[in-house]
C-alpha positions, -999 to 999 in steps of 0.1 A, spaced: -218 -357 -125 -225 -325 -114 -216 -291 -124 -192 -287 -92 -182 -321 -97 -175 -312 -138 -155 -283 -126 -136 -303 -101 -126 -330 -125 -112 -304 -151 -95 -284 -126 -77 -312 -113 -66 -328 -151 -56 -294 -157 -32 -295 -128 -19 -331 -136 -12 -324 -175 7 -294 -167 29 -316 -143 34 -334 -168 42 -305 -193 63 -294 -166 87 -328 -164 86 -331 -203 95 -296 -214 116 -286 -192 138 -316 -199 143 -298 -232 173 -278 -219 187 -308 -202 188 -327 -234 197 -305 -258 231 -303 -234 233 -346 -234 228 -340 -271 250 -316 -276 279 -338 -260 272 -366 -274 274 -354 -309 295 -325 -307 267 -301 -320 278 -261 -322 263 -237 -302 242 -222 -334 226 -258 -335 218 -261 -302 199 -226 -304 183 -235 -330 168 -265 -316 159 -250 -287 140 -224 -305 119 -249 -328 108 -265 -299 95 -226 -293 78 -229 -328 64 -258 -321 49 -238 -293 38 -214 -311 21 -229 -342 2 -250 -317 -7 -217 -289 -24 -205 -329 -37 -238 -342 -55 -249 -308 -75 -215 -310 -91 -228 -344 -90 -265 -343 -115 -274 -319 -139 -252 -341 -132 -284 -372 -131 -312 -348 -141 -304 -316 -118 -297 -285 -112 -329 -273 -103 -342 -309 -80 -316 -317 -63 -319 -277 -53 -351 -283 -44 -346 -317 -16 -321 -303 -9 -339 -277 10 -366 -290 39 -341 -292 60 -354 -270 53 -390 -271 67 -386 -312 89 -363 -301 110 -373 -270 105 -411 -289 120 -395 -319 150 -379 -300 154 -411 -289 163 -430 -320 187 -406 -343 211 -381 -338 204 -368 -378 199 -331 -372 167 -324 -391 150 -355 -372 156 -341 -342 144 -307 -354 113 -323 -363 111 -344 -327 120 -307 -310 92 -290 -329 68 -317 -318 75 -317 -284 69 -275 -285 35 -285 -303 25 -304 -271 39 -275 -249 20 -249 -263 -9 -273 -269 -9 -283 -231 -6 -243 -219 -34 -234 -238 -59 -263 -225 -49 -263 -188 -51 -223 -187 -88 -225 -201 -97 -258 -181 -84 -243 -147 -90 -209 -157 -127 -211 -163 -131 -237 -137 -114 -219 -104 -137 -189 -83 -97 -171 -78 -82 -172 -109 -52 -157 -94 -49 -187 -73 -59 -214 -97 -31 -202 -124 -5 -197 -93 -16 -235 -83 -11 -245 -119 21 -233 -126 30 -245 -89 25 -283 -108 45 -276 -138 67 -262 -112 71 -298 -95 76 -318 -123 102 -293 -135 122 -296 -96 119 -336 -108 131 -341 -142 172 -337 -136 166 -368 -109 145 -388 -136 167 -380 -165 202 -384 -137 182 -422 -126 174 -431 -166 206 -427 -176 223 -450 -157 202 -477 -182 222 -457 -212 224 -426 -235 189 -428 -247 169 -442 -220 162 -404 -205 144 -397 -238 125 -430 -240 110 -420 -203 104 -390 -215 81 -401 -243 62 -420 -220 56 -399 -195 42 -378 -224 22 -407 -231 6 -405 -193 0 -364 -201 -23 -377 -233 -44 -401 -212 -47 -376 -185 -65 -358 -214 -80 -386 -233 -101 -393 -195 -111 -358 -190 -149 -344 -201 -135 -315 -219 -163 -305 -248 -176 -277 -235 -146 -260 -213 -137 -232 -234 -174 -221 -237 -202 -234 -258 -199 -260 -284 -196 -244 -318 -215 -220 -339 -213 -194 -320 -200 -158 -325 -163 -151 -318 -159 -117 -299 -130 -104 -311 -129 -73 -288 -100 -83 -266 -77 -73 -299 -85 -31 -294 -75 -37 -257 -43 -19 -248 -46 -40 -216 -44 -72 -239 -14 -61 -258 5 -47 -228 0 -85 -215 12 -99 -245 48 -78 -245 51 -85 -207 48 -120 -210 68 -121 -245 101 -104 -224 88 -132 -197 94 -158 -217 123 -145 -235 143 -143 -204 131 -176 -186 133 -203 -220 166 -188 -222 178 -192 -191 162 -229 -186 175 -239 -219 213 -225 -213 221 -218 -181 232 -261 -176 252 -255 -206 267 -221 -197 276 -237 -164 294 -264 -178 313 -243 -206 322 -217 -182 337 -243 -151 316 -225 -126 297 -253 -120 316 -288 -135 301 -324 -146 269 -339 -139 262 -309 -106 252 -283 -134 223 -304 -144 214 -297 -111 208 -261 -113 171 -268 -131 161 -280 -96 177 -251 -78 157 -228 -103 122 -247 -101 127 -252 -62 126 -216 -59 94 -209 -86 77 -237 -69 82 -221 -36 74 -187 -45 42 -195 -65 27 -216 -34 35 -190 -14 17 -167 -37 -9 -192 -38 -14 -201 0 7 -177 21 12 -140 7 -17 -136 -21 -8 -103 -40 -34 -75 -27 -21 -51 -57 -9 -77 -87 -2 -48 -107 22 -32 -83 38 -73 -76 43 -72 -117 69 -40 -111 84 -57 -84 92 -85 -96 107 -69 -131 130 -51 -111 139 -81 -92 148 -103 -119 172 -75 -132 191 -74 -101 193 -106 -99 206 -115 -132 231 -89 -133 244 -101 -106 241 -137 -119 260 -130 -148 288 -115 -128 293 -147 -105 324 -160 -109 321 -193 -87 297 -221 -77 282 -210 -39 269 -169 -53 257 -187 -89 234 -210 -71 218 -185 -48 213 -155 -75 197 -183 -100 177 -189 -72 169 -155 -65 164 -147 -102 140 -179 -101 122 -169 -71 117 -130 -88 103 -144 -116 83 -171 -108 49 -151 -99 50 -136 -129 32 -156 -161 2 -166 -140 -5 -135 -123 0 -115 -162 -25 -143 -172 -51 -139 -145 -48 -103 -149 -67 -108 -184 -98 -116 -165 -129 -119 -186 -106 -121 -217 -100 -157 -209 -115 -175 -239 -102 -199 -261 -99 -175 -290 -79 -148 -267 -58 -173 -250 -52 -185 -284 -38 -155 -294 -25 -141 -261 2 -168 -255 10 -179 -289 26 -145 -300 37 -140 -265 55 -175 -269 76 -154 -301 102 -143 -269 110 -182 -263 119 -183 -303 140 -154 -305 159 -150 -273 176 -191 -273 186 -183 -309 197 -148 -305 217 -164 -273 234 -191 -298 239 -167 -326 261 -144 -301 279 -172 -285 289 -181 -319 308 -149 -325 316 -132 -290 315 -162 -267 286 -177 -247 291 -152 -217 283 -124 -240 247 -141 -253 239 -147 -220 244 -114 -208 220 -105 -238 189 -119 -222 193 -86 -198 171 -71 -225 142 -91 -217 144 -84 -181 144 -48 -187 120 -52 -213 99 -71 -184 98 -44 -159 89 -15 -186 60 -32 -196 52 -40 -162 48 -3 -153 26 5 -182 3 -21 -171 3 -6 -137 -1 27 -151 -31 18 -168 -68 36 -155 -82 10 -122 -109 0 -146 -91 -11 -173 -72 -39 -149 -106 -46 -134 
């Protein structure tokens, strides 16, 4: 095999995990609303599970950064990998709360496992990195748009038969990984010096807070909004499921066409557009009072955001190393454990209108950091 050949092959198992990743984790918000109906949890547990599954993400962004260094990167891939084959299979036989803590946490391990190894395998392996992270999250995009109609079609064989599909489909994400040549794709093979320079980049830690209000605002809207919907009768019974697909129709369609159509010419000046976007759109979102202007502002709000994580992540350029990705999305992944919880927490006491409304914060927080980026000398967004 070649070397275009190599790159070829690890661009494309890149693209097919994160489909995957896509179908698997964004089921999460899905199930954690069959769950909650079917055992009558509170709104604080159903935060909390959705931010261990954020955890999950988390400790594995961190632990995939060192791992490979013990036992190699293909070892310690499918190590984490297993996430949500255990996990999904867990959920799948108990409704004990701490099991399915631990089955939540598991499935985040794959998550952030998966995010970290596609972004270096495409990453390093695509001549427009802009394009090959738009691509890639175009994938994770589809499989999103799909898992209401796999988890709607599963169900009709019973209550747990959505998380059993789920485990295996997980199961197909590990042997995408398990077949792909992988030893080398983060940069050479051990014993070498880890440059550490990325960490006194402002650039790097401007990246890190735009991406942290990024996934603060988009975990929480993923992991609520079917439940929100449901609670609040503007969209009733099985239809609100629905409204993962109207989100993910609209990322997927914006990202190809960021990909294919309109590439950005200034990404740093797209960054502040789309920050502002998602603020108008989610105020207005949170003010829709019926089923017709809800759809097509959580469309819009989709569609605003949607460009935004892989064109923040190409914008780190040479940066893109195991080590900084291992940092990079790990502590951004901290917004997608605080916001979900912070969300429940409010509900608790004020109402679930009133924690949604929160995740404004993130949106503005989004757009602020957007314009520092922009705002930063040409050189230092070279």
């Amino acid at each position: 095999m070649n070397q275009q050949q190599l790159l070829a092959r690890r661009r494309s198992a890149g693209f097919a995990a994160f489909f995957f990743s896509g179908i698997c984790a964004i089921s999460s918000g899905v199930v954690v609303s069959l769950l909650q109906e079917q055992y009558g949890f509170a709104y604080g547990v159903t935060g909390t599970l959705l931010s261990l599954m954020s955890l999950g993400n988390l400790a594995a962004g961190f632990v995939s950064g060192v791992l490979p260094g013990v036992l190699g990167m293909k070892p310690s891939v499918l190590l984490l990998s297993l996430g949500y084959l255990v996990g999904y299979g867990l959920m799948g036989f108990t409704g004990a709360v701490p099991l399915l803590a631990v089955g939540f946490f598991l499935a985040g391990c794959a998550k952030g496992q998966v995010i970290n190894t596609c972004t270096v395998l495409v990453g390093n392996s695509s001549s427009d990195r802009t394009r090959g992270m738009n691509i890639m999250h175009s994938c994770y995009a589809c499989g999103a748009l799909l898992c209401p109609f796999l988890i709607a079609a599963a169900a009709r064989a019973g209550d747990k038969a959505p998380l059993l599909l789920l485990a295996i489909l997980g199961g197909l994400l590990w042997a995408v990984f398990a077949l792909t040549p992988m030893e080398e794709a983060g940069g050479k093979k051990g014993g070498g010096r880890i440059d550490w320079s990325f960490l006194r980049s402002a650039r790097f830690w401007l990246l890190v807070g735009l991406i942290f209000c990024q996934n603060a605002a988009e975990t929480s809207v993923t992991g609520w909004m079917v439940t929100y919907f449901k609670d609040s009768g503007i969209i009733a019974g099985a239809l609100s499921t629905y409204t993962v697909t109207v989100m993910w129709g609209a990322t997927l369609i914006a990202r190809m066409l960021i990909a294919f159509v309109f590439p950005f010419r200034n990404p740093r000046r797209a960054m502040v557009g789309m920050g502002a976007g998602c603020i108008v759109t989610y105020l207005g979102l949170m003010l829709a009072r019926s089923q017709t202007p809800a759809i097509l502002l959580l469309f819009l709000f989709a569609f605003a955001m949607a460009g935004m994580n892989p064109t923040a992540v190409a914008a780190a350029g040479r940066m893109t190393t195991v080590t900084s990705i291992a940092i990079l999305l790990p502590a951004a992944s901290l917004g997608a454990i605080v916001m979900p919880w912070i969300i429940g927490v409010v509900a608790e006491y004020a109402g679930l209108t009133a924690g949604m409304a929160s995740n404004i914060v993130p949106c503005v927080g989004m757009l602020v950091f957007a314009v520092l980026v922009a705002r930063l000398p040409e050189e230092e967004n070279a």
